[in-house]
N, C-alpha and C positions, 0 to 999 in steps of 0.2 A: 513776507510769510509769517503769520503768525505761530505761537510756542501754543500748544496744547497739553494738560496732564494728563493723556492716556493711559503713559506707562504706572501713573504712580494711582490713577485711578484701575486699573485694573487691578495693580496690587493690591490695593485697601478692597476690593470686593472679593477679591480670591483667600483675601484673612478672614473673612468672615464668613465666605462661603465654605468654608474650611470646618469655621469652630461650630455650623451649622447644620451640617452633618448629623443623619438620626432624626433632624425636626421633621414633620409629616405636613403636608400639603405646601399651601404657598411661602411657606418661612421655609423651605428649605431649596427653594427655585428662584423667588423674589427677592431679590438682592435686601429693598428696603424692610419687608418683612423678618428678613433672615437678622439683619442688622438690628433692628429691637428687639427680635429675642434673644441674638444672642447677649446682648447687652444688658437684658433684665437676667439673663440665666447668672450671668457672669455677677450681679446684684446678688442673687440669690444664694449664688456658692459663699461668696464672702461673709454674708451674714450669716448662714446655717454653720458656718465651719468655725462662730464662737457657740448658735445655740448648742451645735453637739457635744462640746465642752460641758456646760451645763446639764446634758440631758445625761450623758455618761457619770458623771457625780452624780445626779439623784438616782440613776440606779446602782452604782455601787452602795450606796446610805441605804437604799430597799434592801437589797440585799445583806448587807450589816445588820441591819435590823429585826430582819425573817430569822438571822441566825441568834440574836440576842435574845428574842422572844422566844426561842426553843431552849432555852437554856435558863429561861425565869428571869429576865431583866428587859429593859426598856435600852434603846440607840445611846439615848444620850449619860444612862449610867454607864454604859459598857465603853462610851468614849472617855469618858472621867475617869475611869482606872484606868486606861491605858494610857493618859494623858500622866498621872501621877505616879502609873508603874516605870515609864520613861520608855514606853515602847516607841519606836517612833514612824513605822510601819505605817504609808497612806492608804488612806481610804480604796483604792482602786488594787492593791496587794490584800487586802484583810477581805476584799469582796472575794477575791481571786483564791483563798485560803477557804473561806468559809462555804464558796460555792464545791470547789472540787474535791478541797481534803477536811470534811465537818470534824475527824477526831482532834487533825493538827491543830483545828480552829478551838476545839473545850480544852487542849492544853494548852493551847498561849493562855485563852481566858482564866483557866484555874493558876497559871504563872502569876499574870499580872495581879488577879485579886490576893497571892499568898504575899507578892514584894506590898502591897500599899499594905496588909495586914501588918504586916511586920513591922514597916515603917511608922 
C-alpha cells in the first residue's frame, strides 16, 4: 500500500484558499490561481509597509512646511531653529500640532526663535 499526502496537501490548499478570500473570479476558486496571488499580494504587503513609512514623512515635511510658509519662513529654516532651540519633538508630532492646533504651533515657533536669539 502505498503513503499518499492528502492530508498535508489538502492543508496547504485550504491556507491559501483562506488567505484568498475577497479575490474575484478564478484566483479565488482555482487553487493554483489563488496561490499566485496570494503570494504576490503577500510580496506586495511587505514592500508597501516600508513605502508607507516613507510616504507618511513626506507628508508630515508638507505639512511642516504649509505651516512654516504661513508664518514667513521656508521647512528647512524652521527645522534649524528648532534643531538649535533644543526642541526635540519629531516631525510626525510638529505635523500633528500644526495641523490641528495652528496657535500652539506660532507659540512653539516664537519659543524656539526667542531661545536661539538669546543664545
Amino acid at each position: 500500500m502505498r503513503v499518499t499526502g492528502g492530508i498535508q496537501t489538502k492543508k496547504r490548499h485550504k491556507k491559501y484558499m483562506k488567505l484568498a478570500k475577497g479575490f474575484t473570479g478564478g484566483r479565488r476558486v482555482l487553487y493554483r490561481s489563488a496561490r499566485e496571488g496570494v503570494e504576490k499580494g503577500l510580496c506586495f504587503a511587505y514592500r508597501d509597509r516600508k513605502a508607507r513609512k516613507r510616504e507618511m514623512r513626506g507628508l508630515w515635511i508638507a505639512r511642516i512646511s504649509a505651516a512654516a510658509k504661513s508664518l514667513g519662513t521656508s521647512y528647512s529654516v524652521l527645522m534649524d531653529i528648532f534643531k538649535k532651540a533644543g526642541v526635540t519633538l519629531n516631525r510626525k508630532m510638529l505635523s500633528n500640532i500644526a495641523a490641528k492646533d495652528p496657535e500652539a504651533f506660532v507659540t512653539l515657533v516664537a519659543q524656539a526663535r526667542a531661545q536661539v536669539q538669546a543664545a
